[in-house]
C-alpha positions in Angstrom: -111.1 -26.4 -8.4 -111.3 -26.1 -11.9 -108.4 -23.7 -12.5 -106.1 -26.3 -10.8 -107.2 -28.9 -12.4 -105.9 -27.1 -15.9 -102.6 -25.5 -14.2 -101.6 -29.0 -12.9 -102.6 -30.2 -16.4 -99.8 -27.8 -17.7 -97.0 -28.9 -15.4 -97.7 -32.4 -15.6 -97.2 -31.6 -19.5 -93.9 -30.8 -18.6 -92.9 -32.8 -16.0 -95.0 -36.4 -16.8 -93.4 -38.5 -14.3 -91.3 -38.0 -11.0 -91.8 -37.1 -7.3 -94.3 -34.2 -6.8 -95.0 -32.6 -3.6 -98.5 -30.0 -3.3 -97.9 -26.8 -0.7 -101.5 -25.8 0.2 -103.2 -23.0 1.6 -104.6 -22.4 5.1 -106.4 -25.8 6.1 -109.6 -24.2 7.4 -110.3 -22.6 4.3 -112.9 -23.7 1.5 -110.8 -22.5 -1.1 -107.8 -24.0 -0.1 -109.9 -27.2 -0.1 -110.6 -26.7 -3.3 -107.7 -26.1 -5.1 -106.1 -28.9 -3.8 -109.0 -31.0 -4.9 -108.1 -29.6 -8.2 -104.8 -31.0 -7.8 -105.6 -34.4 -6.8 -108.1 -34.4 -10.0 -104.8 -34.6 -12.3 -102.5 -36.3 -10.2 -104.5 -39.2 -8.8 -104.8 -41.1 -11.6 -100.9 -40.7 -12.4 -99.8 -42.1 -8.8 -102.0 -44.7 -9.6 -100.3 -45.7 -12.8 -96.9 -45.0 -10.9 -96.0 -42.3 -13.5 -95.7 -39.7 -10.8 -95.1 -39.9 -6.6 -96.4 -38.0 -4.3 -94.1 -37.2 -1.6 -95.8 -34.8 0.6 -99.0 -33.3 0.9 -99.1 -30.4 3.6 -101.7 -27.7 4.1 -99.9 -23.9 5.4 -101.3 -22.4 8.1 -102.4 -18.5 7.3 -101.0 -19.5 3.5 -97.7 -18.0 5.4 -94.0 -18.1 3.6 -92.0 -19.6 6.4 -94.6 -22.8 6.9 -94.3 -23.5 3.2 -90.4 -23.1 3.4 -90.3 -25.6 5.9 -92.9 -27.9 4.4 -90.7 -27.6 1.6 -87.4 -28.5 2.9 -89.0 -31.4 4.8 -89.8 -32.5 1.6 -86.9 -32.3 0.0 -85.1 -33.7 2.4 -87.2 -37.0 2.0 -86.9 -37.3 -1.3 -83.1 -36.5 -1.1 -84.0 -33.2 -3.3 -85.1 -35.5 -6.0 -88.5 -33.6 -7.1 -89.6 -32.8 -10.0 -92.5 -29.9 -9.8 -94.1 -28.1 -6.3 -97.7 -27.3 -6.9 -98.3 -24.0 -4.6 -101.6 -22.9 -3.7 -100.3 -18.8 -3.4 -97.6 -16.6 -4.7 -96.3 -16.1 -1.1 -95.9 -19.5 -0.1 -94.0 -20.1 -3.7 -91.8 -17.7 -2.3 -90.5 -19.6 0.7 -90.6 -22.9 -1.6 -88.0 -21.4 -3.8 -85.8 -20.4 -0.6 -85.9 -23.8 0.1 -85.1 -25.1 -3.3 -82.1 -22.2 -3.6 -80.9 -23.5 0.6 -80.6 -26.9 -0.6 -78.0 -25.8 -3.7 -80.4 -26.9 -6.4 -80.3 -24.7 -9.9 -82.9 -22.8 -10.9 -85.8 -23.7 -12.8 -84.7 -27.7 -12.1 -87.7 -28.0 -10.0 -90.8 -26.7 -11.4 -92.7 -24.6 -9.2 -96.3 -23.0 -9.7 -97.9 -20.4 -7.5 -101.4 -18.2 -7.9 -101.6 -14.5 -8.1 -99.2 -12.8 -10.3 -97.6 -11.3 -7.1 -94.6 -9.1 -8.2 -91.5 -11.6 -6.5 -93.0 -14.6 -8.4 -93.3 -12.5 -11.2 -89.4 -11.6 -11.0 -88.8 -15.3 -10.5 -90.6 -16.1 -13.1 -88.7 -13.8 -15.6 -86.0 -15.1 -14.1 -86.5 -18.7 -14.5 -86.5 -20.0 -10.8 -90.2 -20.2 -10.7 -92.4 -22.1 -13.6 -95.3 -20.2 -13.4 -98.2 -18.4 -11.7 -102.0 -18.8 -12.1 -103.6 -15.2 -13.1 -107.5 -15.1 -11.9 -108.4 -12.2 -13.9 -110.1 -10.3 -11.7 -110.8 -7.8 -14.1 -112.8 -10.0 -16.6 -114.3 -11.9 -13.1 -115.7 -8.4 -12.4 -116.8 -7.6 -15.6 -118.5 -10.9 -16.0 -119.7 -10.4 -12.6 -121.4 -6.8 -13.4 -122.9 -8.2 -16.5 -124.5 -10.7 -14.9 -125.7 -8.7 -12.2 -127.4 -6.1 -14.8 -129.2 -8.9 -16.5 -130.7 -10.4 -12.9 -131.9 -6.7 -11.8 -133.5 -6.4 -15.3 -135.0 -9.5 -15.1 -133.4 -10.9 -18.5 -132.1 -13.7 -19.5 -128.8 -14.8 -18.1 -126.3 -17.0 -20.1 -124.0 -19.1 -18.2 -121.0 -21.9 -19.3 -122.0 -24.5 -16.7 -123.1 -25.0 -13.3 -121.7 -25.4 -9.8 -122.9 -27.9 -7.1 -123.9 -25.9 -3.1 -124.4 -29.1 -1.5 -128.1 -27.7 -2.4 -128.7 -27.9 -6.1 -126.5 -26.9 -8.9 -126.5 -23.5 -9.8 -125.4 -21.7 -12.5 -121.9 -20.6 -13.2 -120.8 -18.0 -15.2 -117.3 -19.1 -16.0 -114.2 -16.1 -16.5 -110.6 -17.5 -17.9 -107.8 -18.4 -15.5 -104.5 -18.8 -16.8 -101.1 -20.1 -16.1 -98.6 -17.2 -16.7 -95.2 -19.0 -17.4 -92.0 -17.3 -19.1 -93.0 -18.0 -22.4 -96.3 -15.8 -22.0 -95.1 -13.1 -19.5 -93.8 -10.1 -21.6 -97.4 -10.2 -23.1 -98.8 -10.4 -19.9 -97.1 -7.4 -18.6 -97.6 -5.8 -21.8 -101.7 -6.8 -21.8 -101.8 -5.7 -18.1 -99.8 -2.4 -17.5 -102.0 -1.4 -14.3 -101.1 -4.8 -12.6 -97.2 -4.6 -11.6 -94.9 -1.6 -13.0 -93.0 -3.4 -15.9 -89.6 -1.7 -14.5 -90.0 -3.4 -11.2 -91.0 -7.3 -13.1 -87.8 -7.2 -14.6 -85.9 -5.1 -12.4 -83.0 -8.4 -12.3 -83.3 -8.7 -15.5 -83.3 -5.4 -17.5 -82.1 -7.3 -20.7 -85.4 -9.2 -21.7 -87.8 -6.6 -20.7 -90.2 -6.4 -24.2 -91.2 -3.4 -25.7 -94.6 -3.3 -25.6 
């Protein structure tokens, strides 16, 4: 939850007031759950103070791209395609938002859009400008994290963790690893940082012209 919590922080930085609409993942997941918890978190409080509408709210069954799409469309067709930001759960449903932000003749970038995964087509559309961002789990500091923790329990030292996490049976401790919210500003560094996640040719492929030099 937490990482949505701080990419809806980011987007509602940008984007403080208007008709939002969340695309979730598959409703029978925990995780999905979860990160539109995180969501609610931000934006709660905001439709409250009606500084920001909520126009739809729709899980996606098998966090598939052609369920999104049509959540999508639904939604912008109720708000006569007056939205201001889509909070997706997945880089693949992000993908069939955009198709149905591009089908209903609206420029890019006008409608922010977020998406989790650093999946090479929301990378392109992110260097692009048709999608706002993408949430990067790290897995390679998770799994370092991970192995460092795992050492200290099998040596019986010490562990040192950043806070603690609730099971529904007492809170137990979590070792916390950054997420962050990749946007344009931040993505030449982020392909430059992480060479072994997406070829650097193929993220700006459409857009040979700002490709950095890392």
């Amino acid at each position: 939850m937490t990482r949505f919590v701080r990419s809806s922080k980011e987007v509602v930085a940008a984007a403080p007031e208007g008709n939002y609409v969340i695309i979730g993942g598959d409703p029978g997941q925990t995780g999905s759950t979860q990160m539109s918890g995180g969501y609610h978190v931000v934006l709660d409080p905001l439709i409250e103070k009606g500084d920001i509408t909520l126009v739809a709210d729709q899980y996606t069954p098998a966090w598939k791209t052609e369920p999104a799409q049509a959540n999508a469309e639904n939604a912008l067709t109720k708000a006569n395609n007056d939205i201001q930001a889509f909070l997706v759960s997945y880089d693949g449903m992000s993908l069939g938002v955009l198709q149905a932000i591009q089908a209903a003749g609206i420029p890019d970038g006008q409608i922010l859009v977020t998406g989790q995964d650093m999946e090479l087509s929301a990378m392109q559309a992110i260097v692009e400008g048709r999608q706002y961002g993408s949430l990067w789990p790290a897995p390679d500091e998770m799994a370092k994290r991970g192995a460092e923790v795992a050492i200290a329990l099998a040596q019986c030292q010490p562990i040192t963790t950043e806070a603690t996490i609730n099971n529904e049976a007492a809170d137990i401790p979590w070792a916390l690893t950054p997420i962050y919210l990749v946007t344009k500003g931040e993505i030449a560094d982020f392909v430059c940082e992480h060479p072994w996640w997406q070829p650097i040719d193929e993220v700006y492929a459409n857009a040979p012209d700002q490709k950095p030099v890392c």
